[in-house]
LUMTI-810614 format. One record per residue (C-alpha): residue number from 1; residue in one letter; y, z, x. Coordinates in pm, whole numbers. Example, Ala and Ser with C-alpha at 12.3 -4.5 7.8 and 13.67 -1.06 7.14 Angstrom:
<pts>
{i=1 | aa=a | v=-450 | w=780 | u=1230}
{i=2 | aa=s | v=-106 | w=714 | u=1367}
</pts>
This chain:
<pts>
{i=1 | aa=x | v=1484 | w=-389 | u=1149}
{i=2 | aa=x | v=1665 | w=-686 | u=1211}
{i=3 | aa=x | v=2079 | w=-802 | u=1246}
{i=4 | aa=x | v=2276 | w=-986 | u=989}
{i=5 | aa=x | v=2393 | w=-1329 | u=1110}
{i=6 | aa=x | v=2807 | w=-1342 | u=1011}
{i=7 | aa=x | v=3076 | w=-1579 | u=1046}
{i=8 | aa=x | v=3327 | w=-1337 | u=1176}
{i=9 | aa=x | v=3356 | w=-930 | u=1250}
{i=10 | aa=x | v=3714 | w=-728 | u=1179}
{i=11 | aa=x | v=3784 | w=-377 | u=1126}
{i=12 | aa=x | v=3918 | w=-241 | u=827}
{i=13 | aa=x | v=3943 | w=-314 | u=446}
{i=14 | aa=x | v=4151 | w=-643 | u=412}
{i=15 | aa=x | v=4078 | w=-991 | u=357}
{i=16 | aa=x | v=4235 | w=-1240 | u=489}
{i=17 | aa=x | v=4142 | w=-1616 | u=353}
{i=18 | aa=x | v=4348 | w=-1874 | u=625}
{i=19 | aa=x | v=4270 | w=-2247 | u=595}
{i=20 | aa=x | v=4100 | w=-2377 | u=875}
{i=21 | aa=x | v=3974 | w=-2045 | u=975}
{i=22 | aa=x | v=3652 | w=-1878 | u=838}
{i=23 | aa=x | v=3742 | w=-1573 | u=640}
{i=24 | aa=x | v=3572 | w=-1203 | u=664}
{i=25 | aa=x | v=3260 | w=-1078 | u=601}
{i=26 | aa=x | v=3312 | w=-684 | u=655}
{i=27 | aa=x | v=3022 | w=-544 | u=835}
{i=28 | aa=x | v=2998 | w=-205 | u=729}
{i=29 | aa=x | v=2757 | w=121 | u=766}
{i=30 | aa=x | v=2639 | w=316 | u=484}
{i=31 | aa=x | v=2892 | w=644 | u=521}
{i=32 | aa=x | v=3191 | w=367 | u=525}
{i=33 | aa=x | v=3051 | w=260 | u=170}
{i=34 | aa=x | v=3056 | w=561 | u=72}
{i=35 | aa=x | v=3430 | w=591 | u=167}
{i=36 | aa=x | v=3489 | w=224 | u=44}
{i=37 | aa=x | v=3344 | w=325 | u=-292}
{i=38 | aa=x | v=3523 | w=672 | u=-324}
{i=39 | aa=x | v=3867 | w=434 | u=-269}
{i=40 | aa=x | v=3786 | w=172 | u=-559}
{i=41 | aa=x | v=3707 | w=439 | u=-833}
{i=42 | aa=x | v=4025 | w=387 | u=-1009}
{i=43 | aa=x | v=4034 | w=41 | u=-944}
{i=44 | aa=x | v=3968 | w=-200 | u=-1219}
{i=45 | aa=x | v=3632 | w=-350 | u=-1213}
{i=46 | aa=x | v=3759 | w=-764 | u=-1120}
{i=47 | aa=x | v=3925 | w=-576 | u=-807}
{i=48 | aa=x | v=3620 | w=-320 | u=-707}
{i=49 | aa=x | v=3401 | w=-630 | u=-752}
{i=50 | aa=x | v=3598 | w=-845 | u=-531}
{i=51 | aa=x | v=3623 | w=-600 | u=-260}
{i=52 | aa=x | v=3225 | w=-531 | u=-273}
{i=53 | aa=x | v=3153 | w=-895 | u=-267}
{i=54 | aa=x | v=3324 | w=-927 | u=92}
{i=55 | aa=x | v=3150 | w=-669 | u=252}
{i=56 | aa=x | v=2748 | w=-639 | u=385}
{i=57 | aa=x | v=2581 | w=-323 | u=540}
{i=58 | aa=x | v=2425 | w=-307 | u=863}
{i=59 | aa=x | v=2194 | w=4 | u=732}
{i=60 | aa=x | v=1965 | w=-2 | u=452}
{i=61 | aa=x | v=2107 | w=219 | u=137}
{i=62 | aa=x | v=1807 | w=448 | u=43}
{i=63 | aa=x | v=1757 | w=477 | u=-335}
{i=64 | aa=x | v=1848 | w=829 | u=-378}
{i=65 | aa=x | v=2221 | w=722 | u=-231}
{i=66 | aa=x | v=2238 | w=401 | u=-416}
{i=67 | aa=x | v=2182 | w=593 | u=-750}
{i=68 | aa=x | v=2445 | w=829 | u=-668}
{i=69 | aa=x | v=2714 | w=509 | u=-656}
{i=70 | aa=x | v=2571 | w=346 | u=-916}
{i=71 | aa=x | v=2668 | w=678 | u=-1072}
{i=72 | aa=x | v=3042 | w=666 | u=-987}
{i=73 | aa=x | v=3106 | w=319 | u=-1125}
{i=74 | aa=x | v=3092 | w=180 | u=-1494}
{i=75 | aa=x | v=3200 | w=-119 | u=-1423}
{i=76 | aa=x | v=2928 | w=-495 | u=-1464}
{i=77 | aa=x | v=3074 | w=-694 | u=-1211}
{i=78 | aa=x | v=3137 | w=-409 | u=-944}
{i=79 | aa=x | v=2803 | w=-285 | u=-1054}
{i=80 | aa=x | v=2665 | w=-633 | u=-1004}
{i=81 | aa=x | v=2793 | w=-607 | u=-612}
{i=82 | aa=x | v=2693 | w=-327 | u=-520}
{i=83 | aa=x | v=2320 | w=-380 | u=-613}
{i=84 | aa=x | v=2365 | w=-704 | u=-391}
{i=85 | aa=x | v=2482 | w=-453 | u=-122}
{i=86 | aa=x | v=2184 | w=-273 | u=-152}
{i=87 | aa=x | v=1906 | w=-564 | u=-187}
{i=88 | aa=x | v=2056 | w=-724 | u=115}
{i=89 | aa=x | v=2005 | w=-397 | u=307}
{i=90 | aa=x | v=1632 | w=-375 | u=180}
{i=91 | aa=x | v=1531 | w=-509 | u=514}
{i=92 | aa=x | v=1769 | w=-283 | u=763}
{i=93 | aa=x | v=1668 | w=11 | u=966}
{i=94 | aa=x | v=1785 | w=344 | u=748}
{i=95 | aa=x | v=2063 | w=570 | u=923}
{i=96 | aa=x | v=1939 | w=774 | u=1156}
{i=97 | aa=x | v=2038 | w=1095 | u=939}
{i=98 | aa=x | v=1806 | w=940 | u=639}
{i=99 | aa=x | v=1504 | w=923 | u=900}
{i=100 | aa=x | v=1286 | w=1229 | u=933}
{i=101 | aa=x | v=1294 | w=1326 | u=1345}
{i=102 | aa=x | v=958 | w=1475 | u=1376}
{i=103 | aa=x | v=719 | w=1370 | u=1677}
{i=104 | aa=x | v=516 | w=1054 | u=1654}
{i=105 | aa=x | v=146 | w=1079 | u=1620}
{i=106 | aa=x | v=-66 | w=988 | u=1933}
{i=107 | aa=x | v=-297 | w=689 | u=1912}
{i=108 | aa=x | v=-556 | w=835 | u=1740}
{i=109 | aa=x | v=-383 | w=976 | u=1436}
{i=110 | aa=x | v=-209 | w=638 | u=1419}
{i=111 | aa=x | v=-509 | w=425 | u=1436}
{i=112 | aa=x | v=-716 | w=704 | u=1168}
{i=113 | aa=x | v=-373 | w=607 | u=905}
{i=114 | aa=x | v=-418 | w=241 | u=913}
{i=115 | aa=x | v=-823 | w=264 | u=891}
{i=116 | aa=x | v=-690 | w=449 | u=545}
{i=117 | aa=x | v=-495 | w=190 | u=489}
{i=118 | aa=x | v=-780 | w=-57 | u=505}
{i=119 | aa=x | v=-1019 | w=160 | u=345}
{i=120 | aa=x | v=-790 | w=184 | u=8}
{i=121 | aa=x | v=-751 | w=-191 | u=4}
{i=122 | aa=x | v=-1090 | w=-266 | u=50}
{i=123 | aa=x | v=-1218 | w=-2 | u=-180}
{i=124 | aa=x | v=-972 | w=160 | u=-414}
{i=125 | aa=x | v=-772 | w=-107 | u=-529}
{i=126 | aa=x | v=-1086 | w=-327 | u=-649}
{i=127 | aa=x | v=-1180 | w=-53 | u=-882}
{i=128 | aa=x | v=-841 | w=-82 | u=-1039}
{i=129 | aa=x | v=-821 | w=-114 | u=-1433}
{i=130 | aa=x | v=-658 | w=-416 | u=-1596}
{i=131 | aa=x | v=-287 | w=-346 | u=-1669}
{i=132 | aa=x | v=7 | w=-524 | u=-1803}
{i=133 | aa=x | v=374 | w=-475 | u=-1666}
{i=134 | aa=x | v=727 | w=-630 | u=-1728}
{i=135 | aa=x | v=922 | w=-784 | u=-1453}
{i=136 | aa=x | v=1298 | w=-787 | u=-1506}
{i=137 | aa=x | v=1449 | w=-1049 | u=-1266}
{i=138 | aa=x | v=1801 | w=-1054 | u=-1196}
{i=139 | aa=x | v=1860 | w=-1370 | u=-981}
{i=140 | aa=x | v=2211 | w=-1387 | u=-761}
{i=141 | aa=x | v=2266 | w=-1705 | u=-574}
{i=142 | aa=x | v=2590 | w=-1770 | u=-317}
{i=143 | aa=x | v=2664 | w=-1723 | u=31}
{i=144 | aa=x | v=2486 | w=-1523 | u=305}
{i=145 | aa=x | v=2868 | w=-1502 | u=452}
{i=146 | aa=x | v=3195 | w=-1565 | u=283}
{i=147 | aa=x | v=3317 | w=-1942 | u=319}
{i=148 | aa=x | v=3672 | w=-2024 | u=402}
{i=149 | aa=x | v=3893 | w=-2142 | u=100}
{i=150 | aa=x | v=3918 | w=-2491 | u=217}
{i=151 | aa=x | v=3558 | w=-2566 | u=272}
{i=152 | aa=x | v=3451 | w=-2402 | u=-69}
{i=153 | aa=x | v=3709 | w=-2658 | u=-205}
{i=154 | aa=x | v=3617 | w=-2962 | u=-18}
{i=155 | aa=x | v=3237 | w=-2879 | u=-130}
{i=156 | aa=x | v=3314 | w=-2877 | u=-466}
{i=157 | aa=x | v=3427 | w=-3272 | u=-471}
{i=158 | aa=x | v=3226 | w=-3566 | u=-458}
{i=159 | aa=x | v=3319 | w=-3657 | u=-124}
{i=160 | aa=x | v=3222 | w=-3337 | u=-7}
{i=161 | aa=x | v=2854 | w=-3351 | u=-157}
{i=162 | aa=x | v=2783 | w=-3540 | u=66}
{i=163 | aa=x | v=2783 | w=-3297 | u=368}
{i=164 | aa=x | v=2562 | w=-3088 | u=160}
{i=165 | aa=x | v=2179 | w=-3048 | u=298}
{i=166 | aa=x | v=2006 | w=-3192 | u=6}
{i=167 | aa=x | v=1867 | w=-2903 | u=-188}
{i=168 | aa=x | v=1498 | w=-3130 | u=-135}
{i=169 | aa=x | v=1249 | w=-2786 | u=-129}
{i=170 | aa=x | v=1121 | w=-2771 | u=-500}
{i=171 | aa=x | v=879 | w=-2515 | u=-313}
{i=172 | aa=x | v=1146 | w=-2259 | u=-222}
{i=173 | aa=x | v=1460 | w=-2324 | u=-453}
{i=174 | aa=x | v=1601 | w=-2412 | u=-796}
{i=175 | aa=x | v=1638 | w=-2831 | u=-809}
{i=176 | aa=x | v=2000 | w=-2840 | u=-742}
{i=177 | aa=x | v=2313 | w=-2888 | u=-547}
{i=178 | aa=x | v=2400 | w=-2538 | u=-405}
{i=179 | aa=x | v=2659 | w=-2330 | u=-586}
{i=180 | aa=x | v=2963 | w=-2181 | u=-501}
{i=181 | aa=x | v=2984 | w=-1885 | u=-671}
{i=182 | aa=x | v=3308 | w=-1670 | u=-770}
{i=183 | aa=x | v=3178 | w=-1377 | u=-558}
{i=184 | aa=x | v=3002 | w=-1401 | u=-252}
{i=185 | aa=x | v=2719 | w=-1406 | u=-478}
{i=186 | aa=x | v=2663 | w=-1414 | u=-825}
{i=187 | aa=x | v=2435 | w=-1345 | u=-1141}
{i=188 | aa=x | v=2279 | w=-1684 | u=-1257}
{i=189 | aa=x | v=2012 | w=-1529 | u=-1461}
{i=190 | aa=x | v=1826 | w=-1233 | u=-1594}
{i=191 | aa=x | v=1445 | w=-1262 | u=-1728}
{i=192 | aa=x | v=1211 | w=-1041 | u=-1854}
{i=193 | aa=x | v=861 | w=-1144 | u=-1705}
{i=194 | aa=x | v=534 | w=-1006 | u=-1875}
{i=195 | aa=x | v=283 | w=-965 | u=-1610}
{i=196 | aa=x | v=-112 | w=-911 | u=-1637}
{i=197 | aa=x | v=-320 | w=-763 | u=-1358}
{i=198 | aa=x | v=-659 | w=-786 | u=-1301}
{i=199 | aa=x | v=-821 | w=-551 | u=-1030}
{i=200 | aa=x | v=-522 | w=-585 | u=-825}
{i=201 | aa=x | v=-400 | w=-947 | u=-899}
{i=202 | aa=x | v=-148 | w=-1098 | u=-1075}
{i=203 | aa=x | v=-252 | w=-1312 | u=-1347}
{i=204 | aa=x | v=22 | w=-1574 | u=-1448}
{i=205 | aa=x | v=99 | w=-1969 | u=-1477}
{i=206 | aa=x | v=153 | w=-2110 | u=-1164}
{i=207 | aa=x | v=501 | w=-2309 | u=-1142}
{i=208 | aa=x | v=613 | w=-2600 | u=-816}
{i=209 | aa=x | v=890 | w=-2399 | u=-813}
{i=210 | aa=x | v=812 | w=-2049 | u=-643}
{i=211 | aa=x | v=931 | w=-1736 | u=-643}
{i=212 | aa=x | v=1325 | w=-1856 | u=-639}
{i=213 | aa=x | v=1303 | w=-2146 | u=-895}
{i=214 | aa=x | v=1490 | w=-2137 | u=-1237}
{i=215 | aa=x | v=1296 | w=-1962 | u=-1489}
{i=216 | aa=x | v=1300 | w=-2250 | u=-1719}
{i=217 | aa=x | v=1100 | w=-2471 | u=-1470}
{i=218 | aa=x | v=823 | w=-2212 | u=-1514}
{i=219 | aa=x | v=692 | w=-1871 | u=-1472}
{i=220 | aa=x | v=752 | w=-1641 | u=-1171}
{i=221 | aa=x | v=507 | w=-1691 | u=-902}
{i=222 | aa=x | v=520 | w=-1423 | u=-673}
{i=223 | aa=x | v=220 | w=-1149 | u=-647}
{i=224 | aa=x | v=317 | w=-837 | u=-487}
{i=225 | aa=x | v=-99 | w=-744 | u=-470}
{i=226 | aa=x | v=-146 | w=-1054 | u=-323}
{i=227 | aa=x | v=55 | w=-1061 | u=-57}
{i=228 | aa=x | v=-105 | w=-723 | u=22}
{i=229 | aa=x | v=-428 | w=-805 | u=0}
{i=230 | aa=x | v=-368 | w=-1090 | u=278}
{i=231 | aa=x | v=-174 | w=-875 | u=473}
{i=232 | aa=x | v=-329 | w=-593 | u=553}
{i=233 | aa=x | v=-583 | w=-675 | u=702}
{i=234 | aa=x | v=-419 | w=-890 | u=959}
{i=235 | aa=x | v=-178 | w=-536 | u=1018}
{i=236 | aa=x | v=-452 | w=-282 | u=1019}
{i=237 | aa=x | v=-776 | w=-512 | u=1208}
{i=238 | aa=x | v=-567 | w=-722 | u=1426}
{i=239 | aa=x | v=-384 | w=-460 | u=1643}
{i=240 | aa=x | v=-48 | w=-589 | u=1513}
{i=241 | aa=x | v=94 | w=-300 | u=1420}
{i=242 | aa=x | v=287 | w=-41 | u=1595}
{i=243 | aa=x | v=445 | w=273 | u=1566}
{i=244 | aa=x | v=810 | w=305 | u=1411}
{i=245 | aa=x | v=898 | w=598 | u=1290}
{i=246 | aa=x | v=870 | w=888 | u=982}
{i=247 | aa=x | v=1093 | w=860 | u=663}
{i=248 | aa=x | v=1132 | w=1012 | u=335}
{i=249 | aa=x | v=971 | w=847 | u=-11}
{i=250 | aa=x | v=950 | w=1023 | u=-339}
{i=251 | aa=x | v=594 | w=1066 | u=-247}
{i=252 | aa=x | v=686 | w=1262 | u=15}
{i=253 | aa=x | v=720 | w=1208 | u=439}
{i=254 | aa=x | v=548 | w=822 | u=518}
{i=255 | aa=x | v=447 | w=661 | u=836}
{i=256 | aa=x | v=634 | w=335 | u=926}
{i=257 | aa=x | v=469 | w=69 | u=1142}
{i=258 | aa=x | v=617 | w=-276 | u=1276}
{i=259 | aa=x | v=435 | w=-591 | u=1258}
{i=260 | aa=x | v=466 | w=-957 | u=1410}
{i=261 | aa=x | v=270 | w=-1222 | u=1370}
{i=262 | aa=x | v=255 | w=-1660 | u=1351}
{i=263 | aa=x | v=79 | w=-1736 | u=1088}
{i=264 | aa=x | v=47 | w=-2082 | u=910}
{i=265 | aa=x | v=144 | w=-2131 | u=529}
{i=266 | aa=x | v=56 | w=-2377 | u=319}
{i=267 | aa=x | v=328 | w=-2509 | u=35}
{i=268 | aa=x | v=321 | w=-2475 | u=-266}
{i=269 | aa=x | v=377 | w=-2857 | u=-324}
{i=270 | aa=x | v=82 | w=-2969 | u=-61}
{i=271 | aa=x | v=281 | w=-3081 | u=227}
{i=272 | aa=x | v=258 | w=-2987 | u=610}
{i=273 | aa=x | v=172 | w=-2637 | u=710}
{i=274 | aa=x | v=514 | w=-2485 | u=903}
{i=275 | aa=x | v=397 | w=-2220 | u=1099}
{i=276 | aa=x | v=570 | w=-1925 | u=1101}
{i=277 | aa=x | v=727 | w=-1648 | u=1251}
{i=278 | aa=x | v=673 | w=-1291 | u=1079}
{i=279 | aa=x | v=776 | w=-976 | u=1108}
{i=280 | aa=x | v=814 | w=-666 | u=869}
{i=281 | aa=x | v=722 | w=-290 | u=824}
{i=282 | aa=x | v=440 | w=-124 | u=614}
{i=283 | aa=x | v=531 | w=205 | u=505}
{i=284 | aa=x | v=163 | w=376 | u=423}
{i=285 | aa=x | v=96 | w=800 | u=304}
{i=286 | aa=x | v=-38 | w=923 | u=617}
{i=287 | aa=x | v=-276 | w=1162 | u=388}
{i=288 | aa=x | v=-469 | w=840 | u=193}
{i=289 | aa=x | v=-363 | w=544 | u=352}
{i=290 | aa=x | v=-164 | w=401 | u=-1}
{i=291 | aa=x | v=118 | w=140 | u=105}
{i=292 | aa=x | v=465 | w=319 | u=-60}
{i=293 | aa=x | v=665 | w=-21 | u=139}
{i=294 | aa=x | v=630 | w=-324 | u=226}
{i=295 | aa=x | v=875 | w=-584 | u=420}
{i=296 | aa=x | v=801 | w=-870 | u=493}
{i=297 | aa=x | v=1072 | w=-1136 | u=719}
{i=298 | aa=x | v=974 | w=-1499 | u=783}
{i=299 | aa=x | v=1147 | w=-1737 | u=952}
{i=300 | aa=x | v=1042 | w=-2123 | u=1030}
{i=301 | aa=x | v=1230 | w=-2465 | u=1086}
{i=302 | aa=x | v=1222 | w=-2772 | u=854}
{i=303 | aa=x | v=1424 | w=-3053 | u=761}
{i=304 | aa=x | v=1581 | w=-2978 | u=1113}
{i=305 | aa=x | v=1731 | w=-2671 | u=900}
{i=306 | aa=x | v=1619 | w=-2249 | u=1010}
{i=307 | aa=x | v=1456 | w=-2136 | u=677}
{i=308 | aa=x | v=1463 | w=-1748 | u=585}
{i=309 | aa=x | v=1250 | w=-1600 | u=336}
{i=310 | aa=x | v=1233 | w=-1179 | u=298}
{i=311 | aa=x | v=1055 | w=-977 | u=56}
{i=312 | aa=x | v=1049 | w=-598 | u=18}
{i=313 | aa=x | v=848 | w=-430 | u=-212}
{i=314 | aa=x | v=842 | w=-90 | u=-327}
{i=315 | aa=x | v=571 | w=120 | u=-495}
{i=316 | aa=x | v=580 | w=462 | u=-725}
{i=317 | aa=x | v=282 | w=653 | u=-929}
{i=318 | aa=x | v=257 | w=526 | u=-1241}
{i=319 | aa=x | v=-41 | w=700 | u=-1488}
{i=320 | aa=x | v=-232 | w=477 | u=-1639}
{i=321 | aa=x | v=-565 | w=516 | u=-1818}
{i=322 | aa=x | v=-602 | w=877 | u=-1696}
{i=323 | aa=x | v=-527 | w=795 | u=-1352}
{i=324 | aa=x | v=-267 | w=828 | u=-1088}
{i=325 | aa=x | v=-172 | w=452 | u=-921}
{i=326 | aa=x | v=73 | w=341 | u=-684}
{i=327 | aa=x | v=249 | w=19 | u=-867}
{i=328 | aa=x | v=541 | w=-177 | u=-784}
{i=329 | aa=x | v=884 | w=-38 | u=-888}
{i=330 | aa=x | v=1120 | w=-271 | u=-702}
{i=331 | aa=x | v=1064 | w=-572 | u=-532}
{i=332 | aa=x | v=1364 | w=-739 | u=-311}
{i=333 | aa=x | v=1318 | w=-1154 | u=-277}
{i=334 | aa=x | v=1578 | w=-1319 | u=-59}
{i=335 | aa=x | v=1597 | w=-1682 | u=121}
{i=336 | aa=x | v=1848 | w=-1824 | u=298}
{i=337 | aa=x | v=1889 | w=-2203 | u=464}
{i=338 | aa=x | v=2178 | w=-2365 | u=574}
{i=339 | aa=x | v=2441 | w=-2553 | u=336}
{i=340 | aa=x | v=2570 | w=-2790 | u=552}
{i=341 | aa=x | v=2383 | w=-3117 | u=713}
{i=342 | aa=x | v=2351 | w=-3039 | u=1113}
{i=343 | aa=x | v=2675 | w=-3113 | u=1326}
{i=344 | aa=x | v=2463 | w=-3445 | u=1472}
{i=345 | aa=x | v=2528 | w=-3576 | u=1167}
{i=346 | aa=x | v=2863 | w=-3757 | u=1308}
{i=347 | aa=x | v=3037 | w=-3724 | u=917}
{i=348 | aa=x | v=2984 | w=-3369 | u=932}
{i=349 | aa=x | v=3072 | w=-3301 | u=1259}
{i=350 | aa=x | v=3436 | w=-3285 | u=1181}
{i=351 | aa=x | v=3367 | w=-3032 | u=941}
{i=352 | aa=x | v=3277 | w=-2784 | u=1217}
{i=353 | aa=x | v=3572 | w=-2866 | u=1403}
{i=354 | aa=x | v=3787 | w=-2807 | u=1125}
{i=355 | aa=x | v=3623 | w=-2483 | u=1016}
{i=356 | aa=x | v=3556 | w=-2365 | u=1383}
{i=357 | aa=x | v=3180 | w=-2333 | u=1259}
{i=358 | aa=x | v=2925 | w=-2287 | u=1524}
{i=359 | aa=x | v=2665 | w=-2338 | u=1273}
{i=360 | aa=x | v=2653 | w=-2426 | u=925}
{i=361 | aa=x | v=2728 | w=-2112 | u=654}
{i=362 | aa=x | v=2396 | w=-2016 | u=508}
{i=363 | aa=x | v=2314 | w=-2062 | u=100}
{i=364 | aa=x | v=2119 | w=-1743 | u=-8}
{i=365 | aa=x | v=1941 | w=-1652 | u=-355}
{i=366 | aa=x | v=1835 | w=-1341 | u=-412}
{i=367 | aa=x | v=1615 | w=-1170 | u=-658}
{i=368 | aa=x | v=1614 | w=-801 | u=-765}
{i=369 | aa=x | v=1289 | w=-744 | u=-948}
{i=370 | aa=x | v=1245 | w=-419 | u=-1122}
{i=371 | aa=x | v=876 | w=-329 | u=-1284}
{i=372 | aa=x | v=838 | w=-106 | u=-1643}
{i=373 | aa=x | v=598 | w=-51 | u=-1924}
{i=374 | aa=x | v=288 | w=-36 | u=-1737}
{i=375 | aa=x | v=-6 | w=-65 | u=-2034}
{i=376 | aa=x | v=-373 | w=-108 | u=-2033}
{i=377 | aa=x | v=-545 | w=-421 | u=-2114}
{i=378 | aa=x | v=-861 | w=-330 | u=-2237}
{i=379 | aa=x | v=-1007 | w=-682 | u=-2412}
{i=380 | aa=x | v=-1113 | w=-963 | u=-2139}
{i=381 | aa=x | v=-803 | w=-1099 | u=-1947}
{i=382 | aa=x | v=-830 | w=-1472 | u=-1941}
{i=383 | aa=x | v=-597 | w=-1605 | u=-1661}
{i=384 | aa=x | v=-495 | w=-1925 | u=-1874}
{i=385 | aa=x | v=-403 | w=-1734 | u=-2140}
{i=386 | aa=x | v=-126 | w=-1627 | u=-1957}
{i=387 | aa=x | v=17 | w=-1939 | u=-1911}
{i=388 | aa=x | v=359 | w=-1970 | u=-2081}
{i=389 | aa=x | v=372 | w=-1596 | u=-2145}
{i=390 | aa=x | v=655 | w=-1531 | u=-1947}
{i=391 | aa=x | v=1021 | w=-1472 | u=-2190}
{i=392 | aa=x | v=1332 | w=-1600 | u=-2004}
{i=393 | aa=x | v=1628 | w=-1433 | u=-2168}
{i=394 | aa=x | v=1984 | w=-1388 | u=-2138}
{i=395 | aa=x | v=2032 | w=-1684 | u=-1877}
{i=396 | aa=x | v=2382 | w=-1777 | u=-1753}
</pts>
């Protein structure tokens, strides 16, 4: 779907760290993972999770093969990596040998799958049941691209704070300085996040702090029936969709179609409306019109600083209440802004120079979100009793 922004581009396997010089970020395909994770089997698991940390995909890793390298490694930090390998790819075009090559539908056939679409938004989900869910979080936060040794270092004193961007966006990230992790990313927390729904809404406390603020500053914000809901109907009535392509889902073959849009969103903290630039994909069962995928890519300015914010979502059957829905499994959350004030700045500048940086290094946090223990609510759901519900545990 879209290309990965990195410092620098080598062949091979090794890292090099020079001062002066930024270091590697590996871009790599999903059959050279394969091989890179066949070679780090009997390696121990500080060493397999350095290697992964170095190295991004320029594919998205389906589940099915993600699973089957989870399955070859025991390891919690090389385990750790490679699930950031696979979030990051959540947004990527799949291999062309993962796609299904049959013919694409003419206009008609397309345009009778996304009045489906609509019709199962507009109709099905309403009649939905309230349910509960848990939401287990695990937040990384690091680099988009590895940083050369000397610049980590000079970031980490007080004089170099100060070349920082100030962390200022209580809307979009955790109150803080940026971190500079031991891997290219790294766990900073795990929650567990009880959820209520009511006819296709999230019920929760609202928190400043959105979807990538620390869990202790409030509850999760982000509503994957939500976003749908105002989504859709801007794909399926506006004529912003197109045709992509057919893929595999574990509800069998699904139509893919390509979106863009500028759309206007207001903060969470009441300030100006940036507009924005989006673009995603909407995976939908030709057959009923259910969404099985969801990406979604925006990208705005602010603060003279490019802003990235991507979310992919994921849905499976779950049975509930003697039916047969389509609720989220996995949901992928990642931003990205720069860490570094703009060259203009004339104190900075020389910190380009001396890392020959065309543009500042970009901090990213990124959430894996995995949903479970799907339950009927039966008594009256009450959207302030939610608030505080959410359990935060095993932070780091």
């Amino acid at each position: 779907m879209r290309g990965i922004a990195v410092l620098v581009l080598v062949a091979g396997g090794a890292f090099l760290a020079s001062w002066g010089k930024p270091p590697v970020t590996q871009l790599i395909t999903v059959a050279q993972l394969e091989q890179v994770m066949a070679g780090v089997r009997g390696d121990s698991d500080g060493s397999a999770a350095k290697r992964l940390s170095q190295m991004r995909l320029t594919e998205r890793l389906s589940n099915a093969r993600l699973a089957q390298l989870q399955s070859q490694i025991t390891g919690k930090h090389s385990r750790e990596q490679l699930l950031v390998i696979a979030d990051e790819s959540a947004f990527l075009d799949l291999p062309v040998e993962d796609r299904i090559d049959d013919p694409e539908p003419d206009a008609a056939a397309q345009a009778a799958m996304l009045a489906r679409t609509a019709t199962y938004f507009k109709d099905i989900m309403q009649e939905w049941p309230n349910f509960s869910a848990l939401r287990e979080v695990t937040r990384f936060e690091g680099t988009a691209t590895l940083l050369a040794t000397g610049l980590q270092d000079d970031l980490g004193t007080r004089m170099g704070a100060a070349l920082l961007r100030s962390p200022a966006a209580p809307n979009w990230e955790c109150p803080r300085a940026p971190r500079l992790p031991t891997h290219r990313l790294d766990v900073i927390e795990r929650a567990t996040l009880p959820v209520i729904y009511r006819r296709g809404h999230a019920l929760h406390a609202f928190s400043p702090g959105g979807e990538f603020a620390c869990m202790q500053h409030g509850v999760n914000t982000s509503d994957e029936f939500s976003e749908m809901h105002l989504l859709v109907p801007l794909v399926t009535g506006g004529h912003k969709a197109a045709w992509s392509h057919w893929e595999d889902s574990a509800e069998g073959k699904i139509a893919v179609f390509r979106f863009s849009a500028a759309v206007s969103y207001t903060g969470s903290v009441g300030d100006e409306e940036p507009i924005v630039n989006l673009t995603g994909e909407m995976g939908v069962n030709p057959r009923d019109g259910s969404v099985l995928r969801l990406v979604e890519i925006r990208r705005w300015d602010r603060n003279q600083a490019a802003r990235e914010y991507d979310t992919a979502v994921e849905f499976g059957a779950v049975a509930l209440g003697g039916m047969r829905l389509l609720l989220p499994a996995r949901r992928v959350a990642m931003f990205q802004t720069p860490i570094l004030k703009p060259a203009s700045d004339s104190a900075v500048d020389g910190y380009y120079k001396k890392f020959h940086l065309e543009k500042s290094p970009l901090q990213e946090y990124l959430n894996d979100v995995r949903f479970g223990e799907y339950r009927m609510v039966v008594q009256p759901v009450d959207a302030a009793a939610t608030t505080g519900a959410a359990v935060a545990t095993n932070r780091r």
